[in-house]
C-alpha positions as CSV (number, residue, x, y, z in Angstrom):
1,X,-13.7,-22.3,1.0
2,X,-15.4,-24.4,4.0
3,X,-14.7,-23.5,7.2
4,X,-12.9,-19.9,6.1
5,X,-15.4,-16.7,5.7
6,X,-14.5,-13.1,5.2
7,X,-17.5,-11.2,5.8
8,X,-18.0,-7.5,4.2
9,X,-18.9,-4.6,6.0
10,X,-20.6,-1.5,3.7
11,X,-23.3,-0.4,6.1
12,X,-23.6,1.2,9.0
13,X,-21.1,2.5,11.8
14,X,-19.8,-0.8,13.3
15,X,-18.4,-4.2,12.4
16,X,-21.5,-6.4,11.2
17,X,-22.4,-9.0,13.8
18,X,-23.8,-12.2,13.1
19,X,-21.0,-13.8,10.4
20,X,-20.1,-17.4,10.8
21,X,-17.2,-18.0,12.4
22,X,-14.3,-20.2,12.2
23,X,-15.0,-23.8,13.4
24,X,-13.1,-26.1,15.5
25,X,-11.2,-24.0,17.7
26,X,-9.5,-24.2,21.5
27,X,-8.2,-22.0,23.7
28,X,-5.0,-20.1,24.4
29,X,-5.9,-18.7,28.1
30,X,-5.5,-20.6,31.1
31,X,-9.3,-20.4,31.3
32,X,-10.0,-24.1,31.2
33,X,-12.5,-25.1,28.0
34,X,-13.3,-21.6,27.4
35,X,-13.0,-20.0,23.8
36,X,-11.9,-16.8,22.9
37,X,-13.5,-15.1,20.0
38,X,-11.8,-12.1,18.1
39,X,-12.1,-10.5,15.0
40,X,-9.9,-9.3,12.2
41,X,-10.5,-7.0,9.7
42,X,-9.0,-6.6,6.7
43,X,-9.4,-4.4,3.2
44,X,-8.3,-6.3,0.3
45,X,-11.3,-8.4,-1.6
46,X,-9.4,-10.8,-4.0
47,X,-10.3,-14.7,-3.6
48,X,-6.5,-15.0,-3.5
49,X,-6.5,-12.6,-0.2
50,X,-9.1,-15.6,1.5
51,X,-7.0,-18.5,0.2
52,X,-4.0,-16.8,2.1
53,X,-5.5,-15.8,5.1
54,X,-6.6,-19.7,5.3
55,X,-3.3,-20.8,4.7
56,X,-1.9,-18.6,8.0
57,X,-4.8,-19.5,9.8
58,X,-4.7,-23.3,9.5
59,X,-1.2,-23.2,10.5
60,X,-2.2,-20.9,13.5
61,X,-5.0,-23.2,15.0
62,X,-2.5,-26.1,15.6
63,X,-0.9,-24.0,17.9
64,X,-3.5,-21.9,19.6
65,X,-6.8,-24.1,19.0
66,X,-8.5,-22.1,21.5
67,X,-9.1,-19.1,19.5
68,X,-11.7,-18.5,16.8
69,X,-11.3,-15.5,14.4
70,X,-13.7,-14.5,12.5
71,X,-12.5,-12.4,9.2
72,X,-14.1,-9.1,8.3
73,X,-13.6,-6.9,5.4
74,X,-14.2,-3.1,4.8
75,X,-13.3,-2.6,1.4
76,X,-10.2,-0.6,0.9
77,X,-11.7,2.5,-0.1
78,X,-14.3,2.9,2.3
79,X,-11.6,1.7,5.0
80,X,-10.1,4.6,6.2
81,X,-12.5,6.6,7.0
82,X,-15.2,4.5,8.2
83,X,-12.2,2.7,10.7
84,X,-11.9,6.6,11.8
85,X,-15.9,6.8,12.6
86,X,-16.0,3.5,14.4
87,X,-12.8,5.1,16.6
88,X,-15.5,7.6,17.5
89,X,-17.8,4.6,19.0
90,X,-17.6,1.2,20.4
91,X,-17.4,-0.5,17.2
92,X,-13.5,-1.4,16.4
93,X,-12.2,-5.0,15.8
94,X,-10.1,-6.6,18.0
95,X,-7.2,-6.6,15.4
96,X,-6.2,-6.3,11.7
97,X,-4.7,-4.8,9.2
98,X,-3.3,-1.2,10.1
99,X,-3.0,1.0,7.0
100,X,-3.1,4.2,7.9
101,X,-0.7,4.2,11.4
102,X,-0.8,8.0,12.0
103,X,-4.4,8.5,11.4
104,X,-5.0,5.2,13.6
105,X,-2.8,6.1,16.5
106,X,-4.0,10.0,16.8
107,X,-7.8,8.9,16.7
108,X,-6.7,6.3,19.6
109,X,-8.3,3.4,17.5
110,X,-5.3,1.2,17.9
111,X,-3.5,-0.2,20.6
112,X,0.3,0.5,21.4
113,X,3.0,-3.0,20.8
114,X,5.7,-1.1,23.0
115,X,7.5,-3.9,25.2
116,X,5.3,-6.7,23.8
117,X,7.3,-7.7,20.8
118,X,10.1,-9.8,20.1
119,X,13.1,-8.0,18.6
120,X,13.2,-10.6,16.1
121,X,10.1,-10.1,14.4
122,X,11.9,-7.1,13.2
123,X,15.2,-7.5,12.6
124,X,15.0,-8.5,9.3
125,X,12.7,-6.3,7.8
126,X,13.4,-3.0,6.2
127,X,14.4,-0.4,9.0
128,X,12.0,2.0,6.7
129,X,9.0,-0.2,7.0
130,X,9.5,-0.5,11.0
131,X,10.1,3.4,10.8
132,X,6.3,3.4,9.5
133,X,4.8,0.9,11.8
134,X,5.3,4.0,14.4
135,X,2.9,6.6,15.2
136,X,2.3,9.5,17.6
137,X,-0.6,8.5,20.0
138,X,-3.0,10.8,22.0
139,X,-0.5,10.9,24.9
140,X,2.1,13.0,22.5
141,X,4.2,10.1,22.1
142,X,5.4,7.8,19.5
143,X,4.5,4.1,20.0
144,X,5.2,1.0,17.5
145,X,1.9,0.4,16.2
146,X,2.0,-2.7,13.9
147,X,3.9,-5.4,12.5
148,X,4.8,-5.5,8.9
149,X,3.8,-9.0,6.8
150,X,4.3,-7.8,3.2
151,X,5.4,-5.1,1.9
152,X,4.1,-3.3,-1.5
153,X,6.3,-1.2,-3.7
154,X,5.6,-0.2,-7.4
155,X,7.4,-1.3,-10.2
156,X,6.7,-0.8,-14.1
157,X,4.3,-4.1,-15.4
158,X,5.0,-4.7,-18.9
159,X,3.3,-6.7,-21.7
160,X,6.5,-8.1,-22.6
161,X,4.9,-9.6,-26.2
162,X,4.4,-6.3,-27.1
163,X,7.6,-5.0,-25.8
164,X,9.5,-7.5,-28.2
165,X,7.4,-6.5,-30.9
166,X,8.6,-3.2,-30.4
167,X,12.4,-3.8,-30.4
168,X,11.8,-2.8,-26.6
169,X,14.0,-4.4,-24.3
170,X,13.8,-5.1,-20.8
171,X,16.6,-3.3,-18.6
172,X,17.7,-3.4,-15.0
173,X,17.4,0.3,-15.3
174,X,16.4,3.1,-17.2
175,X,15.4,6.7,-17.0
176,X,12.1,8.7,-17.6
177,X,13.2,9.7,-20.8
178,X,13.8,6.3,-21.8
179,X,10.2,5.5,-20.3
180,X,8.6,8.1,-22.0
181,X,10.0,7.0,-25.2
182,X,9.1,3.7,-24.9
183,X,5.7,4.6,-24.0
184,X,5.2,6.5,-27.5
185,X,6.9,3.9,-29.1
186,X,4.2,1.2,-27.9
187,X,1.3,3.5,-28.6
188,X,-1.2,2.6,-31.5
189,X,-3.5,5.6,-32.3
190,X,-7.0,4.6,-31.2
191,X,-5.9,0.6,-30.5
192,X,-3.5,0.4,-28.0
193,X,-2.1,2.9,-25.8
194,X,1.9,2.6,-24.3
195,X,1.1,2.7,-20.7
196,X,-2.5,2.8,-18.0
197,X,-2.5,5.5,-15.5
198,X,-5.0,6.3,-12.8
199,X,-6.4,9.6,-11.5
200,X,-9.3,9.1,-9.3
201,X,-9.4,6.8,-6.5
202,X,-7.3,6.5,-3.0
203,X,-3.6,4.8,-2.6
204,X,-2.2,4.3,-6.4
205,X,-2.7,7.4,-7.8
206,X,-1.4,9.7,-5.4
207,X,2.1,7.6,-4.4
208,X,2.3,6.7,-8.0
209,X,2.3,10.6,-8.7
210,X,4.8,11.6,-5.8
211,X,6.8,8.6,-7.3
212,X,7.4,10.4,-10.5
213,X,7.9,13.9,-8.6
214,X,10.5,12.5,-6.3
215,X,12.4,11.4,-9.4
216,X,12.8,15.1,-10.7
217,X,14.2,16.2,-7.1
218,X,10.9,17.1,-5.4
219,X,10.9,17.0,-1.8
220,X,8.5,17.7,1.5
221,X,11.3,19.7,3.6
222,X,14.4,20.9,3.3
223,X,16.2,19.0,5.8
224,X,15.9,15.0,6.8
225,X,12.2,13.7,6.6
226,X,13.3,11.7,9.8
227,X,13.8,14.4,12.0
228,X,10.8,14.8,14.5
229,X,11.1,18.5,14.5
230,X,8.5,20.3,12.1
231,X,10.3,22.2,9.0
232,X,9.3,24.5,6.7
233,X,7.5,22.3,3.8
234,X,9.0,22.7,0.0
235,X,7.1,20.8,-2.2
236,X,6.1,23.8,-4.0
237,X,9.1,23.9,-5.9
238,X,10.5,23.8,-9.9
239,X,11.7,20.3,-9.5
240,X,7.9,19.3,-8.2
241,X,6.7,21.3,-11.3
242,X,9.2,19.2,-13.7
243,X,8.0,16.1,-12.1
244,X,4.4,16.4,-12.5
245,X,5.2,18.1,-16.3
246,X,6.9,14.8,-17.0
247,X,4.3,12.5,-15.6
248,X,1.2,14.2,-16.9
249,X,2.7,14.8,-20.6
250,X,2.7,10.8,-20.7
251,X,-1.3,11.7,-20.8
252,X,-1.0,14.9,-22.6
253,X,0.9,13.6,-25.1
254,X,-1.4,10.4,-26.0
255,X,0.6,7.5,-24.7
256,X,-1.5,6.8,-21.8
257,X,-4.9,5.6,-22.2
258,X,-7.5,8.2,-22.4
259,X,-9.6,7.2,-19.3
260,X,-6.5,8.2,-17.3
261,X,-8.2,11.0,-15.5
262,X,-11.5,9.2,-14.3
263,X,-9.4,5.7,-13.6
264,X,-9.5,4.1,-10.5
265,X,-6.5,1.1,-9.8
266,X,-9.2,-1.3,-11.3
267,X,-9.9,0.6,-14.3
268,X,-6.1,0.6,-14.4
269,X,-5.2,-2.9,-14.0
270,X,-8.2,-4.0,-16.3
271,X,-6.6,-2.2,-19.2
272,X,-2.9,-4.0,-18.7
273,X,-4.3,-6.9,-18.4
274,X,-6.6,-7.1,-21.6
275,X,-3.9,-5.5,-23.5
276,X,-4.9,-1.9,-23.8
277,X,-2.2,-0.8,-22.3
278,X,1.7,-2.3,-23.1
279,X,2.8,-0.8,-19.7
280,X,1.1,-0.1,-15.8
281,X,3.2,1.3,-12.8
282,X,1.6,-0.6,-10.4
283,X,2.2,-2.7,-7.3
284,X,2.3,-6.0,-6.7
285,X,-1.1,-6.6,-5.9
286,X,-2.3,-8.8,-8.3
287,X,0.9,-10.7,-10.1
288,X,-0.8,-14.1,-10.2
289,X,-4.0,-13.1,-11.5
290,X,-2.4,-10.7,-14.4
291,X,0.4,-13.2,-14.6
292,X,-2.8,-15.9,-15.8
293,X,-4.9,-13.8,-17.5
294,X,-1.7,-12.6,-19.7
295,X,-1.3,-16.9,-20.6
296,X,-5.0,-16.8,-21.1
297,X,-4.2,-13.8,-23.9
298,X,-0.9,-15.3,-25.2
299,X,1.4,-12.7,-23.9
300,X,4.0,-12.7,-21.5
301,X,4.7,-10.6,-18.2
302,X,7.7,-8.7,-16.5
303,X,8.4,-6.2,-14.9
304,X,11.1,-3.3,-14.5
305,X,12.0,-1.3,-12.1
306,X,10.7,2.8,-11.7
307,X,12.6,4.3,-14.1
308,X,15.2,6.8,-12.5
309,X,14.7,10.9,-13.4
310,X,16.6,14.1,-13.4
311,X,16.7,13.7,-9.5
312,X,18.0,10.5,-9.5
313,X,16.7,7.1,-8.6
314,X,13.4,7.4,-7.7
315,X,12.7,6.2,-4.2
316,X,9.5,4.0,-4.0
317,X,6.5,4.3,-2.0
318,X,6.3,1.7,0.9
319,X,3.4,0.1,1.7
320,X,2.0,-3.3,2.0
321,X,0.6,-4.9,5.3
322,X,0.9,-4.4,8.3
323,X,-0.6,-6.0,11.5
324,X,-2.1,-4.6,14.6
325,X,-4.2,-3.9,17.4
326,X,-7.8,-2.5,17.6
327,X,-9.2,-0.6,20.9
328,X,-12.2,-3.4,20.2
329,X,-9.7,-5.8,21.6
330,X,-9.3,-4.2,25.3
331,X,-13.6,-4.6,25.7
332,X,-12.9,-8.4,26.4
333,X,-9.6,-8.8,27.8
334,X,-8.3,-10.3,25.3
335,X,-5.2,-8.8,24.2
336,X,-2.8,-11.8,25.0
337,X,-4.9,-13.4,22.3
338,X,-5.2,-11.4,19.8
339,X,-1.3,-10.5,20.1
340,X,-0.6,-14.3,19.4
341,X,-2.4,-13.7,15.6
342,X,-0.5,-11.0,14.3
343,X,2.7,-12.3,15.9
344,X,2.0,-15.3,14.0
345,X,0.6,-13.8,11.0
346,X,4.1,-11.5,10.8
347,X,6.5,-14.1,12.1
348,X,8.2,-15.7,8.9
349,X,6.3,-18.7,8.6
350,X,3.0,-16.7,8.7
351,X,4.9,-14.6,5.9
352,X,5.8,-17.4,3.8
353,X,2.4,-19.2,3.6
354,X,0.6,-15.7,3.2
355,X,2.5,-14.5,0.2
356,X,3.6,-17.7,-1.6
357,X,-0.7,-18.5,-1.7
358,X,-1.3,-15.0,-2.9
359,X,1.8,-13.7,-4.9
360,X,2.7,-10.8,-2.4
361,X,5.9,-9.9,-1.6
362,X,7.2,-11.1,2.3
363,X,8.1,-8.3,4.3
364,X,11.3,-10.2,5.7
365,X,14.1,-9.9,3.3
366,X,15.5,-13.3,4.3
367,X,12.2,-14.4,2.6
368,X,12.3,-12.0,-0.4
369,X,16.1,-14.1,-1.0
370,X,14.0,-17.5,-1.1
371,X,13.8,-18.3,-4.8
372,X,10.7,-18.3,-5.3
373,X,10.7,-14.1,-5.1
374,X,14.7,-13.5,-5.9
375,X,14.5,-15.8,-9.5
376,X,11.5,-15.2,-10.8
377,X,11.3,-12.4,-13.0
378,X,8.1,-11.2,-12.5
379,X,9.6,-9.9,-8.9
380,X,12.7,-8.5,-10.3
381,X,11.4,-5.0,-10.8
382,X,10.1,-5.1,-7.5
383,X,13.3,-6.0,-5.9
384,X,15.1,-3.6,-7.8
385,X,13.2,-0.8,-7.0
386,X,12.9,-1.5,-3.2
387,X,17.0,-1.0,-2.7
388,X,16.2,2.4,-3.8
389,X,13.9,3.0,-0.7
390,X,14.2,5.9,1.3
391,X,12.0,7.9,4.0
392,X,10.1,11.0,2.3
393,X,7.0,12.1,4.1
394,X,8.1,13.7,7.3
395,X,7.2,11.5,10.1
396,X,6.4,14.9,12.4
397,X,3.3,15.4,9.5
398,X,0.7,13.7,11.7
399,X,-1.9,12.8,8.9
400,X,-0.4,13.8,5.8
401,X,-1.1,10.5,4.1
402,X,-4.1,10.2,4.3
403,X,-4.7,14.2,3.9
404,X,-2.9,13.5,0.3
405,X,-5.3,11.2,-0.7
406,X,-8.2,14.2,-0.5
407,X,-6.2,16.7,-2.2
408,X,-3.8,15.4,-4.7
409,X,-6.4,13.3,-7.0
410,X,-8.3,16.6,-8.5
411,X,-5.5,18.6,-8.4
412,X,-4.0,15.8,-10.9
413,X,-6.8,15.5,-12.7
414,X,-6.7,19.3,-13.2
415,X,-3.7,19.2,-15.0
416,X,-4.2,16.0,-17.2
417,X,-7.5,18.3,-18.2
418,X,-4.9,21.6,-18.7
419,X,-7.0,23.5,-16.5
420,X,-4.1,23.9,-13.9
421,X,-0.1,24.3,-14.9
422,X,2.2,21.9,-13.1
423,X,3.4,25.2,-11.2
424,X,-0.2,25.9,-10.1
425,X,-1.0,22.0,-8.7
426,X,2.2,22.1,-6.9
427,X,1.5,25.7,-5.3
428,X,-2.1,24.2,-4.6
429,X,-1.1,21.2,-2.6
430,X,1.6,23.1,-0.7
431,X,-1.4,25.3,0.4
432,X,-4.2,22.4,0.8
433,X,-1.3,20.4,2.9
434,X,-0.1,23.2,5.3
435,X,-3.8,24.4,6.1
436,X,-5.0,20.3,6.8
437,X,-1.9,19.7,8.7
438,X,-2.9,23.0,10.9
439,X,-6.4,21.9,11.2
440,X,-4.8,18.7,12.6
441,X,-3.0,20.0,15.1
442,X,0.0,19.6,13.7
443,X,2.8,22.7,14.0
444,X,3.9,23.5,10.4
445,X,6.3,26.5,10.5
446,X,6.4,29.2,8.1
């Protein structure tokens, strides 16, 4: 890739120094020949991910060809809390991707967007995915944080070869029942295995998890997870104890692959896509690449949408990327700057040559109605799952997030290993939750 580097960062407590930056660039300021250097940081590591920054970035230079970025990478699951330690220093980027808003915004690593953005950045995107561009700063208040560019959701991958070999048909809908049945139905003994599942690791595992628990009626709180006013917290509940029964007994029972407990998302992904595994609930972070690699192996991919339980339709996790503003970026004075790139990065041409070079999913959904998302297949389960979105962590639970990605992995894998009951891992996390939530500073009432 001349001309484009992403450098990674694995060592010590700042941003390495020293990368090569992006050539042939001008200036935005008024400050004559001068150029303005930033830095972006980013977590994901696929070649796909540099080929799509590129494509923003060679559209973005035309306009502003004053301003050199150079692209930096912390790998995503070192990100988090390494982005926390350089909040402690003077070592934050000037901008990037934002993953963890409330964390972010309480450690006062990233910069408030109040008053600086246009409206219609916004308005088409998912009110939900806005909702979780806010945070609650140091000052007590909540501030929009980022700017949304695509949006990640899960969806159920299938082998869809070994689907028809089955008599397994693909459906618009279906319930966990039907999953579950389809998932012994595509399991060999010993060969092949109906569906990949991962236990260990940060993201994935837990929001895959809480996925499956929503869709037996588990909940956070009793009232609306919008409301800013702490509540008494409920997960510890029967339908939280159905919906992790359910999910775990596709392990239990021998239709998930074995390595379930110690898998990470690559582990995962690695055993869809060399057909160990008919079936992956997974996001749509790597279509293109399993969409390939399933040509290379002669079978065919699809997807379907989460399958809908007991508590009815099961209301995704909402992720994907979103764009912001690093406390690196005031050192210089460079905010105008820096502002300009992830305007342009989450304004719909930025979206459209981001995720049509990498396979993501726009965040816009005037872009997700372009054809090249709404009629191909592989994006249908996607789609279909994301009109079922709905807020469910409380946005009051400053942290909680990120505090699930401590405490629900071992807790999960207790239970795939039958040394917890469903009843006791939900009872544990309650208790895990409240306690880091206090230690936060965050008011959770009795």
């Amino acid at each position: 890739m001349t001309g484009f580097s992403r450098r990674e960062v694995v060592k010590g407590l700042g941003l390495a120094t020293g990368a090569a930056l992006l050539p042939g660039l001008g200036s935005l300021s008024a400050r004559a020949a001068e150029t303005v250097k930033l830095v972006n940081v980013e977590h994901d590591t696929r070649p796909l991910d540099n080929a799509a920054y590129k494509a923003v970035y060679d559209a973005f230079r035309t306009k502003h060809p004053g301003i050199e970025i150079e692209f930096q990478l912390i790998p995503w699951e070192q990100a988090r809390p390494k982005l926390l330690t350089m909040a402690q220093g003077d070592g934050l980027p000037d901008m990037g991707r934002v993953a963890w808003v409330a964390d972010l915004a309480a450690a006062n690593a990233i910069v408030p967007l109040d008053g600086k953005i246009e409206p219609s950045l916004l308005d088409t995107v998912d009110p939900l995915l806005v909702q979780q561009a806010y945070g609650v700063g140091n000052d007590g208040a909540r501030h929009l944080y980022a700017l949304p560019w695509f949006v990640g959701t899960q969806s159920i991958l299938v082998n869809k070869t070994l689907l028809d070999k089955a008599g397994i048909t693909l459906k618009d809908s279906w319930t966990t029942d039907e999953f579950a049945a389809a998932a012994k139905a595509l399991t060999v003994p010993g060969k092949q295995w109906g569906v990949t599942l991962d236990g260990a690791g940060i993201g994935d595992p837990v929001q895959i998890f809480l996925s499956a628990i929503y869709g037996y009626g588990g909940k956070w709180v009793a009232g609306a997870p919008q409301s800013v006013t702490p509540e008494p917290i409920v997960f510890d509940s029967p339908e939280t104890a159905a919906g992790i029964e359910w999910y775990t007994n596709l392990y239990l029972d021998g239709s998930a692959v074995p390595s379930a407990p110690t898998d990470t998302y690559k582990e995962r992904d690695a055993n869809f896509q060399s057909g160990k595994a008919a079936m992956a609930w997974q996001g749509p972070w790597s279509l293109l690449e399993t969409r390939e690699n399933f040509k290379q192996g002669g079978w065919e991919l699809a997807s379907m949408p989460l399958p809908t339980g007991p508590g009815g339709s099961v209301p995704p996790s909402l992720g994907g990327g979103m764009a912001g503003l690093f406390r690196g970026v005031l050192k210089d004075g460079h905010e105008a700057e820096a502002l300009e790139w992830i305007k342009f990065l989450s304004s719909e041409e930025g979206q459209r040559l981001y995720c049509k070079t990498n396979g993501m999913i726009p965040a816009s959904r005037t872009l997700q109605a372009d054809p090249f998302w709404a009629d191909d297949p592989l994006y249908k389960g996607y789609i279909g799952t994301m009109k079922n979105m709905r807020q469910m962590l409380p946005i009051w639970a400053t942290g909680l997030e990120g505090l699930l990605d401590d405490v629900v992995p071992p807790l999960m894998q207790g239970v795939f290993l039958r040394q917890l009951t469903p009843a006791d891992a939900a009872k544990e996390i309650q208790a895990q939750v409240i306690r880091g939530l206090q230690q936060n500073g965050v008011r959770v009432p009795s």
